[in-house]
C-alpha positions in Angstrom: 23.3 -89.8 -74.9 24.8 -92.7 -77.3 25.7 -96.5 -75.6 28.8 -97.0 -75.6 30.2 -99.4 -77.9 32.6 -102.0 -76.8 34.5 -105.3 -77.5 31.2 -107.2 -75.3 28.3 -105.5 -77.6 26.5 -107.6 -79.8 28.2 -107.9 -82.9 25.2 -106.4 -85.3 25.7 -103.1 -83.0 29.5 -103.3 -83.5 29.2 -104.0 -87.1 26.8 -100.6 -87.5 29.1 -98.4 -85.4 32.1 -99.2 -87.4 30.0 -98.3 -90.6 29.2 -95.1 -89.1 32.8 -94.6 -88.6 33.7 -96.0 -91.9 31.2 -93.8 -93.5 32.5 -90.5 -91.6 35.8 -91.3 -92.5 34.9 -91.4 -96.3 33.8 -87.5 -95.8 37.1 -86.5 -95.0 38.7 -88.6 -97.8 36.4 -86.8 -100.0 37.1 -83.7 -98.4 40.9 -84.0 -99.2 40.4 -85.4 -102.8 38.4 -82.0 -103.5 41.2 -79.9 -102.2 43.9 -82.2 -104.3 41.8 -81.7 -107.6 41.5 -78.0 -106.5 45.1 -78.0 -105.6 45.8 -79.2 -109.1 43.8 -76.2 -110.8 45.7 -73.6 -108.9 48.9 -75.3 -109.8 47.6 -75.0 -114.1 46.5 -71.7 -113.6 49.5 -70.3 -111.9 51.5 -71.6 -114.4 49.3 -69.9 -117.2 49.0 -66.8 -115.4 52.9 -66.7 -114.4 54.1 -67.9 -118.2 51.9 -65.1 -119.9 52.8 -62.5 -117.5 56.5 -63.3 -118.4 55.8 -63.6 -121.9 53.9 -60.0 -122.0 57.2 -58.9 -119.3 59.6 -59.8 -121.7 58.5 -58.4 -125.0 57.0 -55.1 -123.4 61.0 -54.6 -122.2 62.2 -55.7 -125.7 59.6 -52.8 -126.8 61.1 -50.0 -124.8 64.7 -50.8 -125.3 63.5 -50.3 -129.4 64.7 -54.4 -130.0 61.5 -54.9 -131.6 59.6 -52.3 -133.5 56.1 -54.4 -132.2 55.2 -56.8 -129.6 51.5 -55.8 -129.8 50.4 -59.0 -130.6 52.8 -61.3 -128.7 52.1 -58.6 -125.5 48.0 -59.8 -126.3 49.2 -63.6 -126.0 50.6 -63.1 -122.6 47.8 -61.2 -121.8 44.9 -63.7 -123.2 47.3 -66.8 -121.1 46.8 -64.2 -117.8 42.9 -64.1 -118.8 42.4 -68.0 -119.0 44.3 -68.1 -116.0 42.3 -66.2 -114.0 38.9 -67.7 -115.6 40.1 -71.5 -115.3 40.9 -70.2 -111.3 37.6 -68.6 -110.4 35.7 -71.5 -112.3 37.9 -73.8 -110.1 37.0 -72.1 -106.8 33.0 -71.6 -107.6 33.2 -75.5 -108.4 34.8 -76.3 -104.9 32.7 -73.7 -103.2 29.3 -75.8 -104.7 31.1 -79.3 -104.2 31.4 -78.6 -100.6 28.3 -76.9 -99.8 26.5 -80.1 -101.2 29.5 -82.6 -99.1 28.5 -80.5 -96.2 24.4 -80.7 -96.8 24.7 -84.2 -97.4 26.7 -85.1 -94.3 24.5 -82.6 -92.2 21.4 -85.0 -93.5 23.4 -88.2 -92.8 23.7 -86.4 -89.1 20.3 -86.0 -88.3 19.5 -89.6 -90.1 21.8 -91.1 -87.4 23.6 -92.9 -89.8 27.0 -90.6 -88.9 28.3 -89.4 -85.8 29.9 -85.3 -87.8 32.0 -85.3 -84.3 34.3 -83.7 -86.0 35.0 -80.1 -87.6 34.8 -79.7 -91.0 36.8 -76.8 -91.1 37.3 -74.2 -94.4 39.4 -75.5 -96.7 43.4 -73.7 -96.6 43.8 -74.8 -100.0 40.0 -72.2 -101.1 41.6 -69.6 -98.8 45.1 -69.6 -101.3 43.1 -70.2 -104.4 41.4 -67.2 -103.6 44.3 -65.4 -102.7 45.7 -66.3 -105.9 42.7 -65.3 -107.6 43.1 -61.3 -105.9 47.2 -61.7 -107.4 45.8 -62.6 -111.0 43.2 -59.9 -111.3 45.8 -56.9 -110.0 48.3 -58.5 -112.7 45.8 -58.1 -115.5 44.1 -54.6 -114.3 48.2 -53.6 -114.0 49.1 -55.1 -117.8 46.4 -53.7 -119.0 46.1 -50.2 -117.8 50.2 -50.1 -117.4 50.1 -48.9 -114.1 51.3 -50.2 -111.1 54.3 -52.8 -110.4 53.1 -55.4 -113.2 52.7 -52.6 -116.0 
């Protein structure tokens, strides 16, 4: 069981405690900047993957209402913006996935050091659980374009 630090503790043991704090605090801080910078490659690669399936949308309707004789190659934009998409996505979620796996070791280590309290839970990230959601959307858009089958064909 930990003493209890008050206002009447020496000041070096005060001083230490409120590093400890300080230093669990930064966790969470970096925590939340990881989800903003993975927050910030969903919202890129939604936009790619939304503007190419629009783009390949568009000219595969302007296809079949004979408006344009070919749209092969503006149809293979769309698609290859839909592809980058999806790549820049799972790149992004494998590169959180790591990032927090070593933000978890290291603040497991700092635990057992004694240097940090890790009272608290360091729950699974909402922002990963969207992103991969996201990720399932992408990849039945591009199976859909390109077998044609389905809602997005």
């Amino acid at each position: 069981m930990k003493a209890m630090i008050s206002a009447q503790s020496p000041s070096d043991e005060i001083s230490v405690e409120l590093s400890s704090r300080r230093t669990g605090m930064s966790f969470h801080r970096t925590r939340m900047s990881a989800d903003r910078t993975l927050m910030a490659i969903i919202r890129t690669s939604l936009s790619l993957i939304s503007f190419g399936f629009t783009i390949f949308q568009f000219f595969q309707k302007l296809a079949e209402n004979n408006i344009v004789s070919t749209a092969t190659s503006t149809r293979a934009f769309g698609m290859t913006l839909v592809w980058i998409g999806i790549g820049m996505l799972a790149l992004g979620i494998l590169f959180h996935v790591q990032f927090m796996i070593g933000l978890r070791h290291e603040r497991g280590q700092m635990k057992e050091e004694g240097l940090i309290h890790a009272e608290s839970h360091f729950p699974v990230s909402l922002t990963l659980l969207t992103a991969v959601a996201l990720l399932i959307l992408g990849i039945a858009a591009i199976v859909s374009m390109t077998f044609r089958t389905g809602p997005f064909g």
